[in-house]
Legacy VTK file of the C-alpha trace (Angstrom):
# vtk DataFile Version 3.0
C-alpha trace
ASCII
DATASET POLYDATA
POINTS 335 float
-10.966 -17.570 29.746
-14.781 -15.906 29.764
-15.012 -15.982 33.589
-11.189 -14.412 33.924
-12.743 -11.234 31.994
-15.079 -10.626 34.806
-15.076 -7.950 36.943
-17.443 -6.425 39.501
-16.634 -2.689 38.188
-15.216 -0.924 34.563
-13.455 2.172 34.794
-13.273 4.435 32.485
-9.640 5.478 32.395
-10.094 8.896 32.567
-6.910 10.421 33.201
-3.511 9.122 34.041
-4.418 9.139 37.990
-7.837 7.789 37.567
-5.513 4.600 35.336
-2.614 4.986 38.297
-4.917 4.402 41.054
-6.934 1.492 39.733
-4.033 -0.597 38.832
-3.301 0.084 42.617
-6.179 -0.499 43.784
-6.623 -4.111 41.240
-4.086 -5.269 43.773
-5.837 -5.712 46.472
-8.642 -7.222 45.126
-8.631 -8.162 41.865
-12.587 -6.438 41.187
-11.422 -3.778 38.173
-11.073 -3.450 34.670
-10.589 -0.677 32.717
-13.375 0.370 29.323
-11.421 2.795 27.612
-13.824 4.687 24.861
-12.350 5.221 21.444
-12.317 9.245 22.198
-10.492 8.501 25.089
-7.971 6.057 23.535
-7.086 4.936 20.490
-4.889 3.552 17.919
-1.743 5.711 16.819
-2.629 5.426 12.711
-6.246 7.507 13.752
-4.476 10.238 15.997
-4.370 8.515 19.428
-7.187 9.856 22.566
-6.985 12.542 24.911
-6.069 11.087 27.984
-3.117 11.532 28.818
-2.557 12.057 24.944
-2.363 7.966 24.969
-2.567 5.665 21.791
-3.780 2.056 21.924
-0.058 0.808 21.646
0.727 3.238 24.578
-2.417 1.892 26.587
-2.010 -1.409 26.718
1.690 -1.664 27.810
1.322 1.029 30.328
-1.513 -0.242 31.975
-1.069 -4.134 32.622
-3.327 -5.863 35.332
-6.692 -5.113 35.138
-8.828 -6.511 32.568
-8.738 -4.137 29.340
-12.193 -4.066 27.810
-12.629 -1.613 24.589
-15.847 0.050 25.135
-18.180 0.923 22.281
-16.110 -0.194 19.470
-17.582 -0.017 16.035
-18.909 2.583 13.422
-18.962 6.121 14.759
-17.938 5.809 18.353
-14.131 7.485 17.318
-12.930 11.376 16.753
-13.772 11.184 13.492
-16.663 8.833 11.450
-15.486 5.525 9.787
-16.330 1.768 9.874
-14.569 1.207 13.082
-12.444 -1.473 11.657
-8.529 -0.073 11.930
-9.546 0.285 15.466
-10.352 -3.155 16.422
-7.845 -4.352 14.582
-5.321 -2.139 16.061
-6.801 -2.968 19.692
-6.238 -7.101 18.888
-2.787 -6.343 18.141
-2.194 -4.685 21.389
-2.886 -6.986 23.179
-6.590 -6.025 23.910
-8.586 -9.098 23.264
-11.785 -7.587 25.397
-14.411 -5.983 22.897
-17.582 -4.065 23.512
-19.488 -5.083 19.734
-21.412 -1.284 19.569
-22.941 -0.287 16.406
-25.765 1.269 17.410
-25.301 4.368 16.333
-25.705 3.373 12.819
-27.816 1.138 12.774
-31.715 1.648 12.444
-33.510 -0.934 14.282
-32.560 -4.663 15.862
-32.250 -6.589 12.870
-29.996 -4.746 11.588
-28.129 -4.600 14.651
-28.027 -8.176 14.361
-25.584 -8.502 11.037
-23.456 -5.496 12.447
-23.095 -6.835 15.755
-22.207 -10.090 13.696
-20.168 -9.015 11.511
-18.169 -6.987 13.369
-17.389 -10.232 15.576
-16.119 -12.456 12.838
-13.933 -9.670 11.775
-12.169 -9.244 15.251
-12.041 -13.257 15.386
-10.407 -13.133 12.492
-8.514 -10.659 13.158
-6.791 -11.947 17.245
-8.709 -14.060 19.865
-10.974 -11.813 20.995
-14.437 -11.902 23.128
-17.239 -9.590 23.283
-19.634 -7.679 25.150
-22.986 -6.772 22.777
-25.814 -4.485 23.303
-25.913 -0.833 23.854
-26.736 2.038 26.384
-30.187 3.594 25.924
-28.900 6.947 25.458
-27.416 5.168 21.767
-30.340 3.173 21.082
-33.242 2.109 23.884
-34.509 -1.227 23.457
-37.364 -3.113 25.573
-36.129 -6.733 26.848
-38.412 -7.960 24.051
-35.829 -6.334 21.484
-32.958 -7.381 23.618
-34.107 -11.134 23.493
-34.349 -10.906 19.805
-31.070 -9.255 19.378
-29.764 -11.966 21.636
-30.969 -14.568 19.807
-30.666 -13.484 16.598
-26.559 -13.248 16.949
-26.590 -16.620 18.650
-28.650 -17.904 15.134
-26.546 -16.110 12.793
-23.196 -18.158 14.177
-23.556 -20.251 18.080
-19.608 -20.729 17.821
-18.944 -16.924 17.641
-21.658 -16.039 20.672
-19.836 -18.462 22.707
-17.225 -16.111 22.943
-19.732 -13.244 24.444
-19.126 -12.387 27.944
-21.851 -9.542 28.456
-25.568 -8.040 27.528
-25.668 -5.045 28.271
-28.785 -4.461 30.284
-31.488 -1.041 30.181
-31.735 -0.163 33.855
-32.520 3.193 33.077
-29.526 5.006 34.458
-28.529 8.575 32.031
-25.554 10.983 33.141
-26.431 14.294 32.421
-23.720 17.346 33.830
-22.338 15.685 37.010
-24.744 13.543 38.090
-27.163 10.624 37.021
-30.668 11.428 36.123
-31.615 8.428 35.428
-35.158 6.705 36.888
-34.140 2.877 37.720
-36.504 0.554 36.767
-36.458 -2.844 38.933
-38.741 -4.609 36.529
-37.074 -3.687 33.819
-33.994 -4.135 35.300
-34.928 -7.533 36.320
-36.533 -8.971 33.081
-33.383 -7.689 31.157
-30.845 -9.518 33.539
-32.443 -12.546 33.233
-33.261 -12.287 29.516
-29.052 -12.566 29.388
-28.451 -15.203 32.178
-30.961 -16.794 30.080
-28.572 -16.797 27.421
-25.326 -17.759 29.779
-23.979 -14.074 29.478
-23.462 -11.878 32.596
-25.397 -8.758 32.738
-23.825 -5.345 32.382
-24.988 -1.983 33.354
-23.677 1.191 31.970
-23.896 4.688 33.254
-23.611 3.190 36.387
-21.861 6.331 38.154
-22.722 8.690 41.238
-24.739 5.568 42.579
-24.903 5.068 46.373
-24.605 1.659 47.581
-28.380 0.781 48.045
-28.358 1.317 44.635
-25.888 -0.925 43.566
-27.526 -3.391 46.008
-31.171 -2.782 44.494
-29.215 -3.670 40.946
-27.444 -6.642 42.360
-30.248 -7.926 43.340
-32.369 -7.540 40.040
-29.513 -9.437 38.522
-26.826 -7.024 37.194
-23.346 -8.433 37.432
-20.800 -5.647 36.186
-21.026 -1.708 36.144
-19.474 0.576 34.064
-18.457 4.283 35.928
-16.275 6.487 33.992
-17.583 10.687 33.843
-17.380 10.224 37.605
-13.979 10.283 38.296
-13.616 12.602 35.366
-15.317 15.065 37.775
-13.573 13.808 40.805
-10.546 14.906 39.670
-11.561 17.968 38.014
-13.469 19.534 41.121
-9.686 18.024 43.330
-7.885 20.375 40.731
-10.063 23.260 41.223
-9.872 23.039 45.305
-6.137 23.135 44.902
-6.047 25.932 42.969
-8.159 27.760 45.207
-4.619 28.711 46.570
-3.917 30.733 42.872
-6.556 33.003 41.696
-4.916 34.005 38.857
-4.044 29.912 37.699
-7.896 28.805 38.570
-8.989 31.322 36.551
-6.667 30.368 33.410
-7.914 26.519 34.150
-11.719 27.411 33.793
-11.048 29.725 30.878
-9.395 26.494 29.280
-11.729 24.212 30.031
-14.893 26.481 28.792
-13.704 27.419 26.007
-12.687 23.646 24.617
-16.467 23.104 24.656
-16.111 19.848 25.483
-18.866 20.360 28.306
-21.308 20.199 25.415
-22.491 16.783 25.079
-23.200 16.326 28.699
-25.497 19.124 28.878
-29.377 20.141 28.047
-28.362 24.022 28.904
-25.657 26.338 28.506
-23.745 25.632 32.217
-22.034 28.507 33.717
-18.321 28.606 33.012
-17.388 27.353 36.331
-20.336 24.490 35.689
-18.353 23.557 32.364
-15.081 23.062 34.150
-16.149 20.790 36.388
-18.180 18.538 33.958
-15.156 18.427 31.049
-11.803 19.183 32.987
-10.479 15.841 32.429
-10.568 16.727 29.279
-8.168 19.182 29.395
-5.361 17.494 31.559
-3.182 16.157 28.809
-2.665 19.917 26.916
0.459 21.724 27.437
-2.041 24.675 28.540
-2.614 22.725 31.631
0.645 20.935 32.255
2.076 24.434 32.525
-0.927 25.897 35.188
-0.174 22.396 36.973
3.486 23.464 37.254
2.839 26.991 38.110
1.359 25.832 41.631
4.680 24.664 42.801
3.077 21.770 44.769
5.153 19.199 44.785
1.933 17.097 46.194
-0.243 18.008 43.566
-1.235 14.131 41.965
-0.984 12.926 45.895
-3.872 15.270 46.572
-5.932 13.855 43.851
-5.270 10.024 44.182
-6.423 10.654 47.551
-9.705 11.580 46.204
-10.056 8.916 43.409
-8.790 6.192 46.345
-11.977 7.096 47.961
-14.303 5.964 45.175
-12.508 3.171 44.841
-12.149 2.334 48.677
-15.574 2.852 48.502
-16.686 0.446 45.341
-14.647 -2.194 47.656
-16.863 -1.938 49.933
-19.904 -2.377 47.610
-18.637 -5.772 46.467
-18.156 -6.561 49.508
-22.187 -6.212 50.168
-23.495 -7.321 47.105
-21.443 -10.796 46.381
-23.714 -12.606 44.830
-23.146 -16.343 42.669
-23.580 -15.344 39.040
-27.059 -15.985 37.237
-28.905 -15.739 40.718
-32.132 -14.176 40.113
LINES 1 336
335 0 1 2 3 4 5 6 7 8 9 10 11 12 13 14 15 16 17 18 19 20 21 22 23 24 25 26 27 28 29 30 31 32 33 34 35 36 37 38 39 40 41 42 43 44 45 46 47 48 49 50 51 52 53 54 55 56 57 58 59 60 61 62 63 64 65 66 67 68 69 70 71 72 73 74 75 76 77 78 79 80 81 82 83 84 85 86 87 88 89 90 91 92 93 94 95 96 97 98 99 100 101 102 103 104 105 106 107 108 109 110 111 112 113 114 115 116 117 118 119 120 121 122 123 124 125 126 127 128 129 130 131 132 133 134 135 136 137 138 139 140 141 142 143 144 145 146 147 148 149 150 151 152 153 154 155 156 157 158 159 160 161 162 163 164 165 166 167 168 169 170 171 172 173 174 175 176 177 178 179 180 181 182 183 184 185 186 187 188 189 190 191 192 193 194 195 196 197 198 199 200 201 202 203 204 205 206 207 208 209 210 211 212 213 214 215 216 217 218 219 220 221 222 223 224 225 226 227 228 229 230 231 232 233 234 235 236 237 238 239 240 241 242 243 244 245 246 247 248 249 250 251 252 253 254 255 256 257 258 259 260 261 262 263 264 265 266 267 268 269 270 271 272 273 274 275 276 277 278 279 280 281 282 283 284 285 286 287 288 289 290 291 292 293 294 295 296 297 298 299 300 301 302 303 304 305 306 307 308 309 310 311 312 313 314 315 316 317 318 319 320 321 322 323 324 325 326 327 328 329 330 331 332 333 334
């Protein structure tokens, strides 16, 4: 069951073409799996997320195929602050069996991470059969591979029978998306000691903020030992900056989009500065797609091609992370 959860790339399903075209694309080589955020979707009892205004429920029967792995689930990571708990819970009874353990963001050092991270596992086993991917991002909490051993270890201590049922570490590699692109500084030794700190452990290694990569990039990661990458804001943008060229066509409509977008604010937490308003748009459109605001500028273009012209776009990326795979195939735990 653990090696059927694998897959070479995560997706964030950012909007309902971003979830359209990777089920499409799964097809042809089965590579994909979705890591929907709590924000992004969630369980009807908490409000639901904002793509495509989708709950949990909604989720998991519309998008069956690829691999369904609940990304930073735990204490804080939803719309609004609580224990994380009805979420999980919610997730296991859809269907969604594939958990990222996160509760770094309330938790004050590794030990403490340790009986969260724990404890949060024996609830979702109790709870459905689930498995896990622990650790965090470093823009949550940064932790050396010293700290990431310990952490490691410590949840294998605290109960062996439930880490059997881990999948991924997520490894520090040093990758940060800021605005629409990754600022990040990769660090191969880093990068290296952290991947096999978790083969060490039988776990595949995970990257996050993996998007806007080129492919020597992804090869200089393969090769350091990271098995999976997670690339969501990406295709967010993709999307967005598709939406924006067709309405290049209607002034008046592109206008009324970036007007929408800026003033949602929702370009805030991927920025150091205040972006210009055109800036914003591009950085939080996605946000946007599922309001009746936008449906109604959408319709107002008459262009009966409209979701063609962006699937072309996402098909790209994805034609395009085929072709990674294709180049950096390597058996897992080779180092």
């Amino acid at each position: 069951m653990k090696n059927k959860l694998h897959k070479r790339f995560f997706i964030g399903p950012m909007t309902k073409n971003v979830a359209a075209c990777v089920m499409r694309a799964n097809r042809k080589l089965n590579i994909f799996g979705f890591v929907p955020s709590r924000r992004q979707i969630e369980t009807v009892e908490l409000g639901g997320g904002y793509v495509n205004n989708w709950t949990t429920e909604e989720f998991s029967k519309a998008c069956k195929g690829p691999t369904i792995l609940r990304d930073h689930a735990g204490p804080g990571q939803g719309k609004e602050k609580d224990d994380g708990l009805q979420s999980i819970k919610a997730d296991l009874k859809s269907g969604i069996i594939f958990i990222h353990i996160d509760p770094w963001k309330e938790v004050k050092n590794v030990d403490e991470a340790i009986i969260k991270t724990h404890d949060l596992m024996k609830f979702a086993v109790d709870n459905g059969n689930a498995f896990f991917e622990i650790g965090t991002e470093s823009a949550i909490f940064p932790y050396t591979p010293t700290e990431l051993h310990n952490f490691l270890e410590g949840v294998r201590k605290k109960s062996p029978n439930l880490f059997k049922r881990v999948v991924y570490g997520v490894v520090q590699s040093g990758t940060q998306v800021l605005a629409s692109g990754n600022i990040g500084k990769f660090d191969e030794k880093i990068s290296t000691e952290m991947c096999n700190i978790v083969h060490d452990f039988g776990l595949r290694a995970k990257e996050h903020n993996s998007d806007y990569l080129m492919l020597e990039d992804f090869e200089l990661r393969a090769n350091c030992g990271v098995d999976s990458f997670n690339i969501a804001p990406e295709f967010g943008v993709i999307e967005t900056s598709c939406v924006l060229d067709i309405l290049q066509d209607h002034p008046e409509l592109k206008k009324e989009f970036i007007k929408l977008c800026y003033e949602s604010k929702k370009w805030k937490k991927w920025v150091k500065k205040k972006p210009t308003q055109l800036d914003a748009t591009k950085i939080c459109g996605h946000y946007n797609f599922a309001t009746q605001k936008f449906q109604s500028i959408k319709e107002a273009t008459n262009d009966p091609e409209f979701d063609k012209k962006i699937c072309s776009q996402i098909n790209k990326k994805l034609s395009f992370l085929l072709d990674v795979n294709g180049k950096i195939t390597k058996p897992f735990g080779v180092r």
